[in-house]
C-alpha positions as CSV (number, residue, x, y, z in Angstrom):
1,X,-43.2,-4.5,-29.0
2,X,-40.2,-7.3,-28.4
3,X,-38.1,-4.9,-30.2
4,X,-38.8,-1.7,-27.9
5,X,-38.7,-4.5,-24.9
6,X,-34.9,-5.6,-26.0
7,X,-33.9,-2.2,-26.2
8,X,-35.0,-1.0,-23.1
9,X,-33.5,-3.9,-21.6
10,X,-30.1,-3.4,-23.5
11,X,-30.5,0.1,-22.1
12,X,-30.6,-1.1,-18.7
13,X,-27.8,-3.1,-18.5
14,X,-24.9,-1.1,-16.2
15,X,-22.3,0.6,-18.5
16,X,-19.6,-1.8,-17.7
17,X,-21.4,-5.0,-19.6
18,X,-20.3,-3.0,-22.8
19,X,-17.1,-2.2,-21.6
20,X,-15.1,-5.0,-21.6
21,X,-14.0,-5.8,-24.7
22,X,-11.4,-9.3,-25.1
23,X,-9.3,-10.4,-27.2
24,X,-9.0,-14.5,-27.6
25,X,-7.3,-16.0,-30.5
26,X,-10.5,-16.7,-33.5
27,X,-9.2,-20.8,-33.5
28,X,-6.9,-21.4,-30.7
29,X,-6.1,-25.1,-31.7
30,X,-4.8,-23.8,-34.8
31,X,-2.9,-20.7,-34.0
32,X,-1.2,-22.3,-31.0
33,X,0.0,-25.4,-33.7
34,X,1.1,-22.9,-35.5
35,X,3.1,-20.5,-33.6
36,X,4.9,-23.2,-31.2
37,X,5.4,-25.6,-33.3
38,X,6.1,-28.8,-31.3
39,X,4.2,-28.0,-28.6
40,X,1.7,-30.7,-27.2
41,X,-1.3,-28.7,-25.8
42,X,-2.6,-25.6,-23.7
43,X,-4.4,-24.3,-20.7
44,X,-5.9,-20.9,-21.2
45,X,-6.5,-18.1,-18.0
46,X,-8.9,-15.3,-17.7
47,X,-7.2,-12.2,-16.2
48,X,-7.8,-8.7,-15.8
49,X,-5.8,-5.6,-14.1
50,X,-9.0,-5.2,-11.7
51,X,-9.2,-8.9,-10.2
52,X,-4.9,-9.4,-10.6
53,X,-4.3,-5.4,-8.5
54,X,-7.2,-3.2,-9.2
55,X,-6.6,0.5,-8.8
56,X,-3.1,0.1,-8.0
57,X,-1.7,-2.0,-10.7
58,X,-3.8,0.0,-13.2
59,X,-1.7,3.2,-12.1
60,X,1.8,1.0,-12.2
61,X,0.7,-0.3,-15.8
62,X,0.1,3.5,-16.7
63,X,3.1,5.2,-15.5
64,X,5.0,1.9,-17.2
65,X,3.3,2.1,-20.5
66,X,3.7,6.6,-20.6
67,X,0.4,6.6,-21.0
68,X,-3.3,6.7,-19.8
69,X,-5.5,3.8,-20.5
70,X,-8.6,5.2,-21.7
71,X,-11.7,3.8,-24.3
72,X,-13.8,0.5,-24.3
73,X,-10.2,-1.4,-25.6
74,X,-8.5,-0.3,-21.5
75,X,-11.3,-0.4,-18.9
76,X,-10.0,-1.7,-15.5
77,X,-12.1,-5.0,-16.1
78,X,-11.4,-5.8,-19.8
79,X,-11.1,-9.3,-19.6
80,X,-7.2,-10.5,-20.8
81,X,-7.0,-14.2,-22.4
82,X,-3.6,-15.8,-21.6
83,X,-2.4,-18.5,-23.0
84,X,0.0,-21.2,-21.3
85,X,1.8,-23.6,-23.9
86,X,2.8,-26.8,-22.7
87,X,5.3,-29.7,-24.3
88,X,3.9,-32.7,-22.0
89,X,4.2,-31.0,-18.5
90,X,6.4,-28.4,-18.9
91,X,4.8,-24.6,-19.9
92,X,7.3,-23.3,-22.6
93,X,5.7,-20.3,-23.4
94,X,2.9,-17.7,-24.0
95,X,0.5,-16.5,-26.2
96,X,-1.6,-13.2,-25.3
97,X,-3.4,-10.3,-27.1
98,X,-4.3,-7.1,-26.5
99,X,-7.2,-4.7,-28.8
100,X,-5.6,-1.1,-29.6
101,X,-7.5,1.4,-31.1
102,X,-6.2,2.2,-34.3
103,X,-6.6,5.1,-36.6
104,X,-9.9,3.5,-38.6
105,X,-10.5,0.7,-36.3
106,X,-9.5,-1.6,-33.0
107,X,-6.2,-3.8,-33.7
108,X,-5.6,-7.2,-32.2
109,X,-2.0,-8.0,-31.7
110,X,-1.0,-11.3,-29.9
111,X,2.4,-11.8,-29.6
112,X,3.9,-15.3,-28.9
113,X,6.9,-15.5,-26.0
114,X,9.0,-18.4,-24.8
115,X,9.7,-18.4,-21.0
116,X,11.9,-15.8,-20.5
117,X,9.5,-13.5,-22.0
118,X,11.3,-13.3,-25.8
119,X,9.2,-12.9,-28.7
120,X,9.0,-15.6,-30.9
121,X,6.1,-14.5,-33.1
122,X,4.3,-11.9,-33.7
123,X,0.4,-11.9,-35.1
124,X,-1.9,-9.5,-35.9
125,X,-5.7,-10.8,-36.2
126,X,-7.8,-8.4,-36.7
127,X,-6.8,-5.0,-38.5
128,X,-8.7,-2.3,-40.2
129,X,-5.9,0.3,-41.7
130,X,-5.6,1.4,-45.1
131,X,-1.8,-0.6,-44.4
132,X,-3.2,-4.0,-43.6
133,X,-1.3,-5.7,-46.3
134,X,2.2,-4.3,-45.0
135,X,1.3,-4.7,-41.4
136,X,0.5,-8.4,-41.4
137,X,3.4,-9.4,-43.8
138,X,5.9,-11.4,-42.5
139,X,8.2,-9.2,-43.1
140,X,7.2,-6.9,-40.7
141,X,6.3,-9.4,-38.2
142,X,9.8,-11.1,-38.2
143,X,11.4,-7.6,-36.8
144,X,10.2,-8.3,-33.5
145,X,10.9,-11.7,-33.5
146,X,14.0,-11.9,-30.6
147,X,12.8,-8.9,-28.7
148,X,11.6,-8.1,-25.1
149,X,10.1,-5.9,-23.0
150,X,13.6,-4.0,-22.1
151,X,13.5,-3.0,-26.3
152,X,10.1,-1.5,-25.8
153,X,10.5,0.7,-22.3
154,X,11.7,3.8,-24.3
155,X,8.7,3.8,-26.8
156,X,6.6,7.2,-26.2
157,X,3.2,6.1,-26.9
158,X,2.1,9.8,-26.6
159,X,4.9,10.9,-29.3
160,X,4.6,7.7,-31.0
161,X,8.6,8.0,-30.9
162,X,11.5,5.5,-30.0
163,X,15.2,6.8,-29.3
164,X,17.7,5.6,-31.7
165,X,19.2,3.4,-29.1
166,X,16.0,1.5,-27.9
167,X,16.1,-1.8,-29.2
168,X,12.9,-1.9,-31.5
169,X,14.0,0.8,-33.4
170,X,15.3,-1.1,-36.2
171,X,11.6,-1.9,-36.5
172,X,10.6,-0.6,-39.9
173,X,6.9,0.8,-40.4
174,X,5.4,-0.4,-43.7
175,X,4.5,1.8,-46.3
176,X,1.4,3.8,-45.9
177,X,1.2,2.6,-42.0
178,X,1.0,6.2,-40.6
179,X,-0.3,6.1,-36.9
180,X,-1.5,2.8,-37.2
181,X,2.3,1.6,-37.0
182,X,2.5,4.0,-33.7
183,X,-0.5,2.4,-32.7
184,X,1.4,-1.5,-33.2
185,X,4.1,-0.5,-31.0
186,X,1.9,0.6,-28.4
187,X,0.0,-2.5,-28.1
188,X,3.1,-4.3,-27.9
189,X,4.7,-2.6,-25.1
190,X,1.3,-2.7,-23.5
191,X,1.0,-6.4,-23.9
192,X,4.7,-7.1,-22.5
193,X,4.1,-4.6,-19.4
194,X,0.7,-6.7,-19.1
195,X,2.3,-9.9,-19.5
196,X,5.5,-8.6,-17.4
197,X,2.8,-8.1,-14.5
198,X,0.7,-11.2,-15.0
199,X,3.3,-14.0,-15.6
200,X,7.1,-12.8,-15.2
201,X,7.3,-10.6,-11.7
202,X,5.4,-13.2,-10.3
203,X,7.8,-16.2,-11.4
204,X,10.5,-13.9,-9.7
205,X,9.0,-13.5,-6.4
């Protein structure tokens, strides 16, 4: 009887309670150590494109990103887990993550910026793909190391293509990646337009 009483009442919670799916770092005391070395602590922000611009900035994230956000992993409210990395009271950088679908599974890709919105690390956490292996070497992670949003604007999403000139496309897809490497590149450019809308055009205005 509790167990038909917990499923009706799972069934009555609105549609959106299952939609918004986050990403935080697993150990965050750890991971930030680890990425900025140096640094002396943290503050952490709960964002999302419906309380930072709603309907609006959803669109403007769309039309920057070449694609539609669509699934549990880019609902409006899906709650976004920003990072701000201190050395005593100055913020020198940012760690955030974003969950892609990928071919077999989601994908959780944080990336790690400095101030002016340069990658400094790259970090997959969680990652189901017949590729795993290749996609969390360091190796592959090193090749976006010194890159930026401006590297990632001509990335099709839809095409899964990037013009010889773009700037990640030196970026080298491990073997046996298939769309799950397209997939990486999309949640990076989506995490820099996200971040690009949540931190940077606001320092500039």
């Amino acid at each position: 009887m509790k167990k038909l009483f917990l499923l009706l009442t799972l069934l009555a919670l609105p549609r959106a309670a299952f939609a918004a799916v986050g990403c935080d770092l697993n150990d965050p005391d750890r991971d930030v150590a680890r990425l900025f070395p140096g640094s002396t602590g943290y503050k952490t922000r709960y964002l999302s494109v419906k309380t930072s611009g709603g309907q609006p900035l959803l669109e403007r994230v769309e039309k920057r990103l070449g694609d539609k956000f669509k699934g549990l992993y880019e609902t409006i409210d899906v709650p976004y887990t920003l990072y701000d990395i201190y050395k005593g009271k100055e913020i020198v950088g940012y760690i955030h993550g974003v969950n892609q679908k990928g071919e077999y599974g989601g994908i959780q890709v944080f990336l790690a910026l400095d101030k002016a919105g340069v990658i400094r690390a790259f970090y997959i956490q969680k990652l189901t793909s017949r590729a795993a292996k290749g996609l969390r070497a360091k190796e592959f992670g090193a090749q976006f190391e010194g890159l930026a949003l401006r590297d990632f604007e001509p990335y099709d999403p839809v095409l899964a293509k990037l013009p010889p000139a773009a700037g990640a496309s030196a970026i080298k897809a491990p073997a046996k990646a298939g769309k799950d490497f397209g997939s990486v590149l999309r949640a990076v450019k989506k995490n820099l337009i996200l971040l690009d809308e949540f931190v940077f055009s606001k320092k500039e205005k």
